[in-house]
C-alpha positions as CSV (number, residue, x, y, z in Angstrom):
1,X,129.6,167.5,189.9
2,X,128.0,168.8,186.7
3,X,130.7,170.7,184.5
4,X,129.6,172.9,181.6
5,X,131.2,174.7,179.0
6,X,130.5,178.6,179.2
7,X,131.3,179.0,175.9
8,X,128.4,176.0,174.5
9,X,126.0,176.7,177.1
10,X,123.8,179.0,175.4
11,X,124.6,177.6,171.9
12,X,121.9,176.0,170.4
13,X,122.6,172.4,168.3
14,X,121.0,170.9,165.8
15,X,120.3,167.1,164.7
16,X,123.5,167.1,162.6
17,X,125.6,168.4,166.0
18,X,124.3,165.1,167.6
19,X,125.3,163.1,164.6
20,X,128.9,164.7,164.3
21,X,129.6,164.4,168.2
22,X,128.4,160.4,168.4
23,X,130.6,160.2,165.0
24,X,133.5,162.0,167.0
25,X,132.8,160.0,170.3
26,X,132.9,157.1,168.3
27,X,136.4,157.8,166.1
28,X,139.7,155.9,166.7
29,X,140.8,159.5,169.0
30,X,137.3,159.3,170.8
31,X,135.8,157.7,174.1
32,X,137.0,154.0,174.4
33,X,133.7,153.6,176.1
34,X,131.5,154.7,173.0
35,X,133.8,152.9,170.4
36,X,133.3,149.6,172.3
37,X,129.3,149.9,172.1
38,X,127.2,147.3,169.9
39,X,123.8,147.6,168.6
40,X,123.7,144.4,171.4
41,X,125.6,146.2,173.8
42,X,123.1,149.0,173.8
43,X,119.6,147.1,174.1
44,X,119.4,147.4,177.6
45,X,120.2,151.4,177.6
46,X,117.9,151.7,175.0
47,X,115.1,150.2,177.1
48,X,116.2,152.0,180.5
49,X,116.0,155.0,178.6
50,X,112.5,154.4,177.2
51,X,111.1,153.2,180.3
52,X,112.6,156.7,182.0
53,X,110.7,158.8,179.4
54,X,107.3,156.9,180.1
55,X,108.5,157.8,183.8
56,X,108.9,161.6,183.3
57,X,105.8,161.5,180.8
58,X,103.8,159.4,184.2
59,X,104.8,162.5,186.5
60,X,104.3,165.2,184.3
61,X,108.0,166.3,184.6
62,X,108.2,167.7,181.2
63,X,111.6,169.4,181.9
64,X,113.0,165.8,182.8
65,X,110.4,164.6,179.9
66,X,113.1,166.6,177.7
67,X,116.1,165.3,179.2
68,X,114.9,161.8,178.4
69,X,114.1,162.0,175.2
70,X,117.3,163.2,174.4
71,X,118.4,160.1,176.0
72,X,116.3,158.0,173.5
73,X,117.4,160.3,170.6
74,X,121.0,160.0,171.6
75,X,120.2,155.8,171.2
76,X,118.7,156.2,167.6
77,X,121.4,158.0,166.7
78,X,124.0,155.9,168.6
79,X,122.6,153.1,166.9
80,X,122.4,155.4,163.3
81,X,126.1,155.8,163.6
82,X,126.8,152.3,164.6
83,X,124.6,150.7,161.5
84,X,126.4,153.0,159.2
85,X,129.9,152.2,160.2
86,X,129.1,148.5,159.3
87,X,127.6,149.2,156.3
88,X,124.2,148.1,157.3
89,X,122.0,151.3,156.4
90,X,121.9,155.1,157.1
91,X,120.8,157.9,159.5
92,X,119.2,159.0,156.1
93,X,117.8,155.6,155.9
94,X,115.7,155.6,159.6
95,X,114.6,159.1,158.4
96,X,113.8,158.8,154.7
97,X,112.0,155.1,155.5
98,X,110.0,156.9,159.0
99,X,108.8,160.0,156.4
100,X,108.0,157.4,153.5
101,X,105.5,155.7,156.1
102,X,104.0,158.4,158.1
103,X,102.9,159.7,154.6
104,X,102.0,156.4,153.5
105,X,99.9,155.4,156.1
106,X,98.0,159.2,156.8
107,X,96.3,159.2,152.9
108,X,93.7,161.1,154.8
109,X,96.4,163.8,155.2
110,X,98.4,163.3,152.6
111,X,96.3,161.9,149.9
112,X,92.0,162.1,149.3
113,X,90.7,159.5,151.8
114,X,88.4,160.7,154.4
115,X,87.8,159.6,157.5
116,X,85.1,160.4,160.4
117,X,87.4,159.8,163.7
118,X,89.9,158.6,165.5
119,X,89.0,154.7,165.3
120,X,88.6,155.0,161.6
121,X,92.3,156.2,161.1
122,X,93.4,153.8,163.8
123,X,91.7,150.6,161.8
124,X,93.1,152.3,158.6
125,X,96.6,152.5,159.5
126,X,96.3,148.5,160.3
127,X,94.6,147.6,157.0
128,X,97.6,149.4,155.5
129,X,100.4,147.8,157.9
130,X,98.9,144.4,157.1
131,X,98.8,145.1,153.4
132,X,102.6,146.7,153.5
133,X,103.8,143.3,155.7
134,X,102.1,140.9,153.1
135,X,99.9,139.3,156.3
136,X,97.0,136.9,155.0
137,X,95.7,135.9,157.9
138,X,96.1,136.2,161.6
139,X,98.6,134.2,162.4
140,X,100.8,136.2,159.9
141,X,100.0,139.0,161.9
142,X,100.1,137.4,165.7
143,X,103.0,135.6,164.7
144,X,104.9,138.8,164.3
145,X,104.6,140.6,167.3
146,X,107.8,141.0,168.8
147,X,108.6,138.6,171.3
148,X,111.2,141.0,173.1
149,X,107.7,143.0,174.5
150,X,106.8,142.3,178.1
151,X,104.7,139.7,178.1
152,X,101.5,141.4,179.5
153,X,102.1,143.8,176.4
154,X,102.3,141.5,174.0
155,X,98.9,139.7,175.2
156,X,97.4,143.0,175.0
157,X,98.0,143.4,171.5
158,X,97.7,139.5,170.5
159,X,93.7,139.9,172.5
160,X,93.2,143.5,170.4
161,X,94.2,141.4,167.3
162,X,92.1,138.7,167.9
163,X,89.0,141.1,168.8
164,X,89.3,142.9,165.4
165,X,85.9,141.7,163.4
166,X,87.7,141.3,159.9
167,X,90.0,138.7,161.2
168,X,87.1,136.7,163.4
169,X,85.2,136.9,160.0
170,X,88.0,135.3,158.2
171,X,88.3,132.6,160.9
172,X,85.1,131.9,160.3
173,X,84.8,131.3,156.9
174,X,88.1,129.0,157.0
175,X,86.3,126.9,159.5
C-alpha cells in the first residue's frame, strides 16, 4: 500500500531536500537500515538501479524513466553522504569536479575550438581524457578500463580502442 503525505504531495523539493533527508535517514535517530549502508553495501542497488533506468529508457516509459533516475540520484547522493561522513570527499566535490570536466572537455563550447560534427567532438573528448589520465600508449589506456563492466562491454570498448588510427599508428612505429 502506497502512503503519502497530503501535506508534501504537491510540494516541490530540490537537490538540497535530497541531501538533508539521506543526511537525516542516515543520523543516529534515523532508519537503522540506511545507517548500516556501505559504499560496498550499495554496489549492487546501484547497478539494479542503473540497469532499471536503461529498462524504462528501452520501453519508452518516460514516467517510470523519471522514477528511476531518482533511484540512481538517490545512489549518488547516498553514496555523497556516505563519502562525506568518512571524510573521503564532498557532494560539492562529485559536482564541482563533473562541472570542472564537462567544461574542460567541450572547449568547442566553452572555449574557441571548432569542430565540424559529432565524431570530431567524440575523438576530441578522448584526446583530452587521454591527455588528463597521463596515458602514453594503449596499454595505458586498455589497461584502465574497468574490469567491473560486463565483459561483452568491456570488449566493446577495448576493440573501439584498438580501431582508433592514432594508436595503430603508434603501434606501428614501436614495432
Amino acid at each position: 500500500m502506497e502512503v503519502r503525505n497530503k501535506k508534501t504531495e504537491d510540494k516541490k523539493y530540490s537537490f538540497d531536500d535530497l541531501v538533508n533527508i539521506i543526511r537525516r535517514l542516515r543520523a543516529k535517530d534515523g532508519c537503522p537500515w540506511d545507517r548500516e549502508q556501505t559504499h560496498e553495501s550499495l554496489k549492487q542497488c546501484l547497478i539494479e538501479e542503473a540497469y532499471e533506468t536503461i529498462e524504462a529508457i528501452n520501453n519508452k516509459d518516460y514516467r517510470n524513466l523519471c522514477e528511476e533516475l531518482g533511484d540512481v540520484l538517490l545512489q549518488v547522493v547516498m553514496h555523497g553522504v556516505i563519502a562525506e561522513e568518512e571524510k573521503e570527499f564532498t557532494l560539492e566535490d562529485v559536482i564541482g569536479g563533473e562541472c570542472e570536466k564537462m567544461i574542460h572537455r567541450h572547449p568547442h563550447v566553452f572555449g574557441n575550438l571548432e569542430v565540424k560534427d559529432s565524431e570530431a567532438v567524440l575523438n576530441n573528448w578522448e584526446d583530452i581524457k587521454q591527455k588528463e589520465k597521463n596515458y602514453d600508449n594503449i596499454s595505458d589506456s586498455i589497461l584502465n578500463i574497468p574490469k567491473a563492466l560486463p565483459a561483452n562491454i568491456r570488449a566493446e570498448k577495448i576493440q573501439k580502442k584498438l580501431q582508433k588510427p592514432a594508436w595503430n599508428l603508434r603501434i606501428l612505429i614501436r614495432c
